[in-house]
C-alpha positions in Angstrom: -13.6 -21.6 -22.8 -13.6 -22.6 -19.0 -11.3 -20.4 -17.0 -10.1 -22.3 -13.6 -9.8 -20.8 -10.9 -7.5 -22.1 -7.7 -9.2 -21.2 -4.2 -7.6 -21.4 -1.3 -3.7 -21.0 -3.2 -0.8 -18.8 -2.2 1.7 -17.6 -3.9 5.5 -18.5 -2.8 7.3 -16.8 -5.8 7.6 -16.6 -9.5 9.5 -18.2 -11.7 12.0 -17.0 -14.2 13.7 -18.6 -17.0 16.3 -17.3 -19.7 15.0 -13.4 -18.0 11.4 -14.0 -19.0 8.6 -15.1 -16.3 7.8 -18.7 -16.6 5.1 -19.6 -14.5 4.8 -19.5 -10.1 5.3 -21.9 -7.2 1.9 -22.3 -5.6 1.2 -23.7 -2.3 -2.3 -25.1 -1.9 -3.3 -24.2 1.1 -5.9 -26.8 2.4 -2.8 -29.4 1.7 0.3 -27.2 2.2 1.1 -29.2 -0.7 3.4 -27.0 -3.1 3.2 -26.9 -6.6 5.0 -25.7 -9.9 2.6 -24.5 -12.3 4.1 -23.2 -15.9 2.7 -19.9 -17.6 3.1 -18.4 -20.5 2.5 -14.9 -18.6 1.6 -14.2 -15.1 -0.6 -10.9 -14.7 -0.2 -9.6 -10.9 -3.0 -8.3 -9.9 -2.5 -8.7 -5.6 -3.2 -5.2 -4.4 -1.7 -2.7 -2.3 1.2 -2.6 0.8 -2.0 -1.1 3.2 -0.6 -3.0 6.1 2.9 -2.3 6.0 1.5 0.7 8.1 -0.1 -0.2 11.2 -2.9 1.2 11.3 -4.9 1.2 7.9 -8.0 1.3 6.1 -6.7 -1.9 4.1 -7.6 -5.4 4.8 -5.5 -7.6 6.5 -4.3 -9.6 3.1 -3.1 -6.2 1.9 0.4 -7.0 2.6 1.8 -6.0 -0.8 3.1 -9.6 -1.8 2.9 -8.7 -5.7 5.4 -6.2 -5.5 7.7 -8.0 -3.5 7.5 -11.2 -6.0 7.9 -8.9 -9.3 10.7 -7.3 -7.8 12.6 -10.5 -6.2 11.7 -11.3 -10.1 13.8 -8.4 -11.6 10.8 -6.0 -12.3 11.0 -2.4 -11.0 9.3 -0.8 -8.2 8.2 3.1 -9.1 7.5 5.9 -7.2 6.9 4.0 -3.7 7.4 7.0 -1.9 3.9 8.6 -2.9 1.8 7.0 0.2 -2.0 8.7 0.3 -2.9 8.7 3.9 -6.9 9.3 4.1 -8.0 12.1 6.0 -10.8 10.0 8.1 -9.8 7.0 9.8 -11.0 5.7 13.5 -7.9 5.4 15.4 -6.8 2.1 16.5 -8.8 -0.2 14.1 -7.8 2.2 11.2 -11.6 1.7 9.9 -12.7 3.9 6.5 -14.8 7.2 7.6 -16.0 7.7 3.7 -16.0 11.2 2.2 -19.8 11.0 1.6 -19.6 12.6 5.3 -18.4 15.8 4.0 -19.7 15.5 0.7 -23.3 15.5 2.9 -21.6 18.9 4.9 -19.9 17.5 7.6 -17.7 19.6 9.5 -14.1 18.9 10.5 -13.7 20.2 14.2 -10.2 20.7 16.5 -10.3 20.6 20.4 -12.0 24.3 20.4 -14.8 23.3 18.5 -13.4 25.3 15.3 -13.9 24.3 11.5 -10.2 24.2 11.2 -10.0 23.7 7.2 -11.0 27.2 7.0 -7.7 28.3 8.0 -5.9 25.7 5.1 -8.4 25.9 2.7 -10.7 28.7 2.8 -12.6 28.4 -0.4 -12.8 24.6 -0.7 -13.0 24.0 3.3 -13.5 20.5 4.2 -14.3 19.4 0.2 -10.2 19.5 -0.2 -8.2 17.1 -2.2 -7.0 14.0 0.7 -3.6 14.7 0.8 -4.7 18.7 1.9 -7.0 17.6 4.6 -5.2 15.2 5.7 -1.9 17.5 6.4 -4.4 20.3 8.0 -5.4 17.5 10.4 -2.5 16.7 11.4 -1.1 20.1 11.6 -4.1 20.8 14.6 -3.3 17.4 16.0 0.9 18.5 16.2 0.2 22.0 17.3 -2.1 20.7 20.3 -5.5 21.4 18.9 -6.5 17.9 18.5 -8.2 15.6 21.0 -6.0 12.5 22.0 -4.4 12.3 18.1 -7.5 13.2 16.9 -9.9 15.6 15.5 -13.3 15.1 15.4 -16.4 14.9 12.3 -19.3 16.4 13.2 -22.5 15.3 11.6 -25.1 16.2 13.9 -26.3 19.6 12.4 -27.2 17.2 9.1 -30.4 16.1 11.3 -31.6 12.3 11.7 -33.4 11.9 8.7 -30.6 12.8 6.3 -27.8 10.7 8.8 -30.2 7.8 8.5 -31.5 8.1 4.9 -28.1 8.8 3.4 -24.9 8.3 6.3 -26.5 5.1 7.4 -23.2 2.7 6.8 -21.1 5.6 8.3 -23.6 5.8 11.7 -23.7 1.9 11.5 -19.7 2.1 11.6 -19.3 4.9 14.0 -21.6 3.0 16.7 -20.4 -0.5 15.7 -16.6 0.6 16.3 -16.6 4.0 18.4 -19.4 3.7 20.6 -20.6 6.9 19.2 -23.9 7.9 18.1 -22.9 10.5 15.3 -26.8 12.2 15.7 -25.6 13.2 19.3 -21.4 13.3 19.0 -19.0 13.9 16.8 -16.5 11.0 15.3 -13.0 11.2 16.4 -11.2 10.5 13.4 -7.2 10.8 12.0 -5.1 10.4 9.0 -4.6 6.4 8.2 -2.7 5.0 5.6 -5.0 3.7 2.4 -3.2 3.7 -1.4 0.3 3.4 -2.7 0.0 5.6 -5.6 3.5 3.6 -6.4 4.4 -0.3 -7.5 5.7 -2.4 -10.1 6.4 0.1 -12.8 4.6 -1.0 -15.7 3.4 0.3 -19.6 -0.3 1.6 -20.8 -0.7 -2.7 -21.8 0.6 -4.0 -18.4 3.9 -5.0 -19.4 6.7 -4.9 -17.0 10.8 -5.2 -17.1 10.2 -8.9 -17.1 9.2 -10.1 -20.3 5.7 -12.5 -19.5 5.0 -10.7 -16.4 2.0 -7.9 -16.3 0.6 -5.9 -13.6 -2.6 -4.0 -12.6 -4.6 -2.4 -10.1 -2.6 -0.7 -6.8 -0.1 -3.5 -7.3 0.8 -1.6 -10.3 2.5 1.6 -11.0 1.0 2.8 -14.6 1.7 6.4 -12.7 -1.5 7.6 -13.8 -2.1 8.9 -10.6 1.2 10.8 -10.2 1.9 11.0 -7.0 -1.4 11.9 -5.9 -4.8 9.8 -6.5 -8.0 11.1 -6.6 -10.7 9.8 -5.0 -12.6 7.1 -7.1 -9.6 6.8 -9.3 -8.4 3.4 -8.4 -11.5 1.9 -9.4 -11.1 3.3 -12.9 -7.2 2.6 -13.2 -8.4 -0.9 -12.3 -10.9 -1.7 -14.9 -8.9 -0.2 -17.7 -5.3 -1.6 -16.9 -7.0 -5.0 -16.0 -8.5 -5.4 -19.4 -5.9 -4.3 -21.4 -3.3 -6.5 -19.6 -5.6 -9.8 -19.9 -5.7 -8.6 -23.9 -1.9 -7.7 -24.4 -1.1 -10.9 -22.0 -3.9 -13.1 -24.1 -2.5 -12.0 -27.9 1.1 -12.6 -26.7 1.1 -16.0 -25.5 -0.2 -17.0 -29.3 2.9 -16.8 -30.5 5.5 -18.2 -28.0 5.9 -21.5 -25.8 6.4 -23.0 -22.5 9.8 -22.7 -20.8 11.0 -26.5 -19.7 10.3 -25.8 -16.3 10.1 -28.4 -13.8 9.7 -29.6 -10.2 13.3 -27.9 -9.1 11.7 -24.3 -9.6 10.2 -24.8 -5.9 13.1 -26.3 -4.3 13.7 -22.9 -2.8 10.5 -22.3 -1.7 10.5 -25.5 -0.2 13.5 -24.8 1.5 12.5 -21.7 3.0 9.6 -22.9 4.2 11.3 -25.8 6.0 14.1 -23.1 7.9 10.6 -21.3 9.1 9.1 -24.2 10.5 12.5 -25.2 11.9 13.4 -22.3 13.9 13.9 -22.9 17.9 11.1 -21.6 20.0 11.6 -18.5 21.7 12.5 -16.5 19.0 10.2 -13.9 18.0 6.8 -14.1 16.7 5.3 -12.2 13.4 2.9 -10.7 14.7 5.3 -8.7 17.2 7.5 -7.9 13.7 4.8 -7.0 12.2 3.3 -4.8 14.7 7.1 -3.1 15.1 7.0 -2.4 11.0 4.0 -1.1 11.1 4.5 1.6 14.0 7.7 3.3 12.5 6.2 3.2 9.2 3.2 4.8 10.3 5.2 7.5 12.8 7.8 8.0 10.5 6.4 8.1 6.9 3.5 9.2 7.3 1.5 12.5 6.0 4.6 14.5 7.5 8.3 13.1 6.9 11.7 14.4 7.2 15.4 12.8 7.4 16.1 12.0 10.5 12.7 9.7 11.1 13.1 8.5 7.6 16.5 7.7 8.3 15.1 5.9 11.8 12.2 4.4 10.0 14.7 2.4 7.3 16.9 1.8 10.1 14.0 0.0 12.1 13.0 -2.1 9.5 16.5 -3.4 8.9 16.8 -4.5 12.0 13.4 -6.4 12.3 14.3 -8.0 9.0 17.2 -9.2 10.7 15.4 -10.7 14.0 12.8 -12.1 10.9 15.5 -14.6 10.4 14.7 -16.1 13.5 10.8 -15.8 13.8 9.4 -18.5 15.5 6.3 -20.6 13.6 4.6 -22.7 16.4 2.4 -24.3 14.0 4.2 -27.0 12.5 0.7 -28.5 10.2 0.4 -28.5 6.8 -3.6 -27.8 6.7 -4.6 -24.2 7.0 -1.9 -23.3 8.5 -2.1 -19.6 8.6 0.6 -19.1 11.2 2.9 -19.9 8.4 1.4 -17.9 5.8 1.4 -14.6 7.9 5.2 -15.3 8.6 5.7 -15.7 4.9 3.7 -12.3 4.3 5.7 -10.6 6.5 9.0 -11.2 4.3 7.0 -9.7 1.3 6.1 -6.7 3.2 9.8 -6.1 3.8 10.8 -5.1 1.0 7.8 -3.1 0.5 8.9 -1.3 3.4 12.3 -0.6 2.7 11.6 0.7 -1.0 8.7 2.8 0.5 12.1 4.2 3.1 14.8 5.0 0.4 12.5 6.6 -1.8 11.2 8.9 0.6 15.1 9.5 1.5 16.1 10.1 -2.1 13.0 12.4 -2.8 14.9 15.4 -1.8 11.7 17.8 -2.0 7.7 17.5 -1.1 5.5 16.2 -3.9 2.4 14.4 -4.0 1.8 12.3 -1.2 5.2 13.1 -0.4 6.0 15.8 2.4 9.2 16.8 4.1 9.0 19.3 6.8 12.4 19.7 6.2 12.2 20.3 2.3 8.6 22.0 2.1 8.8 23.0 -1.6 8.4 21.7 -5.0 11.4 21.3 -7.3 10.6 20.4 -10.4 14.1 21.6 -12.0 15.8 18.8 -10.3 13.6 16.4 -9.3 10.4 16.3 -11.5 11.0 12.9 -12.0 10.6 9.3 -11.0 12.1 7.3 -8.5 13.1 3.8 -9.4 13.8 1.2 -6.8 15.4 -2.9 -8.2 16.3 -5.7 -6.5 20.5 -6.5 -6.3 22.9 -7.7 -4.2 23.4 -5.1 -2.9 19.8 -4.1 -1.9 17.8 -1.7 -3.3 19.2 -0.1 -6.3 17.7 3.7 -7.0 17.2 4.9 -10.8 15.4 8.1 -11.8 13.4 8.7 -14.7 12.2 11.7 -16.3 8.3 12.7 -16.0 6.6 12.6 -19.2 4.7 16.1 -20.0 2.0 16.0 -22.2 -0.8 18.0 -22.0 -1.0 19.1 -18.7 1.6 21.1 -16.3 2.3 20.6 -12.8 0.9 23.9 -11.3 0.7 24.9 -7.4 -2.6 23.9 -6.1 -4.4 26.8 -4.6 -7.4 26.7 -2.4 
């Protein structure tokens, strides 16, 4: 059977009827012609929120626009709180350093030229989990050791001939986006934002709150992970989930039928778009919005957190949600215009953002992904547990739900 596939189509929103998920509005992007399209089940499979921080090791399109349409929808968000920041990022561009760097024996250096990890993790040095190295970094970088937000990799003791034969996409980077030479200098490199270990909570099949509507990948939150991924994880959580949402979502739609939906689904969409492209000139742009979200998310939510910046951070993006309702689209086509979808994006990413906020706030302990300077410790007696966030009137609502133990018990990791 001939699957078709729609190139160059974005998403607007889904559509629900009688609580079950009914198909999308589609806008065909070549055209900006927007279409209804019925389903029997939608599977989201749209990726992470990477650039609702600013900087990131995501892509550009990683702007989290599956969880914001399953949870306009009525689908839960889980555990958005748990954010892996990756210990080896360039600063500015937010570019990937890959761990093969210290799984070759690269060293992790302060301002003094010391192998810092040795003082967080004596045994396992820089070969820590991410979440470790990534807190030690920024621990030398906050104490004053580090070297303009930085610290810095050090490859050159590996010699040419391994650098070349088995570092050469890291030397290619480091020389292509640093100007550095890593056979000669170190790397300066800091924590960047790069997985939401959280999303739209869903069961082992894919299933979600909203009957017809499935989920996998990073977009979903099967909570495999926990609250911490390991490295190479995603790839696996991926393949599996994927195929057995396309089976569960395949068997089901056997037995039931469309939903009458028809050309009226889009209206709002339609509608929306034209307030956009309607707003006077001289409000503000998206990309300055975007920029603004980004920052406080990424110096307030980061690999350290605590109330106050939370509090700031939630604040912030309230207020650029607001000014959102004025954003200015110069381009005023219909054909390619990406202007438009970016502005679009940017309403997605806000409620990414804000359930990302008030479950760090509610998290009233460090976990995971999840520190507090001003709650260091684990507490499993009151909150080993998970942190649901749904769409009301009244903004996001906050549920908890117990962790289910099976055969393995949270321990304290020791290095």
């Amino acid at each position: 059977m001939a699957v078709r596939v729609y190139e160059e189509w974005f998403i607007l929103s889904l559509i629900v009827e009688d609580g079950r998920c009914a198909g999308a509005v589609l806008m065909e992007i070549r055209s900006g012609d927007i279409h209804v399209v019925r389903a029997k089940a939608v599977i989201m499979a749209a990726g992470g929120i990477g650039r609702v921080f600013e900087p990131s090791t995501n892509a550009l399109i990683c702007t989290g626009d599956g969880m914001s349409l399953a949870y306009q929808a009525g689908a839960e968000l889980m555990d958005m709180e748990m954010v892996q920041y990756h210990p080896t990022t360039l600063q500015g561009s937010g570019v990937l350093i890959t761990e093969g760097a210290r799984g070759e024996g690269a060293y992790l250096l302060n301002s003094e030229g010391e192998r810092f990890m040795e003082r967080y993790a004596p045994n396992m040095m820089e070969l820590a989990s991410r979440d470790v190295v990534s807190r030690s970094e920024q621990t030398e970088i906050n104490e004053g050791r580090g070297i303009n937000g930085c610290v810095l990799l050090d490859c050159r003791h590996l010699g040419e001939q391994v650098i070349r034969e088995r570092l050469s996409q890291i030397q290619e980077i480091a020389r292509d986006f640093a100007n550095v030479d890593i056979t000669k200098e170190p790397i300066p490199i800091q924590p960047g934002m790069h997985y939401q270990m959280g999303g739209i909570k869903t069961d082992i099949d894919g299933q979600t709150a909203v009957p017809g509507l499935y989920a996998a990948g990073e977009v979903a939150c099967v909570s495999v992970h926990g609250g911490n991924r390991l490295g190479a994880n995603s790839l696996l959580d991926t393949l599996v989930f994927g195929r057995r949402s396309g089976q569960h979502a395949s068997d089901a739609v056997k037995s039931i039928s469309h939903a009458n939906v028809t050309d009226a689904s889009a209206d709002a969409d339609r509608e929306n778009i034209q307030g956009l492209l309607s707003n006077a000139e001289g409000g503000p742009m998206f990309g300055a919005l975007r920029h603004e979200m980004g920052k406080t998310m990424n110096d307030n939510l980061a690999v350290y957190r605590d109330q106050q910046g939370m509090e700031t951070a939630l604040s912030d993006i309230r207020e650029v949600r607001e000014r959102y309702r004025s954003v200015y689209v110069p381009d005023k086509g219909k054909t390619f215009n990406t202007n438009l979808l970016f502005t679009i994006e940017l309403g997605f990413m806000f409620d990414c953002a804000e359930s990302v906020a008030v479950s760090g706030l509610e998290r009233k302990e460090s976990r995971g992904a999840h520190t507090r300077t001003d709650m260091p410790d684990r507490d499993d007696e009151n909150w080993l547990k998970h942190i649901l966030v749904k769409n009301s009137v009244d903004g996001p609502a906050l549920e908890h739900l117990p962790v289910v133990i099976t055969d393995w018990k949270p321990e304290v990791r020791s290095y």
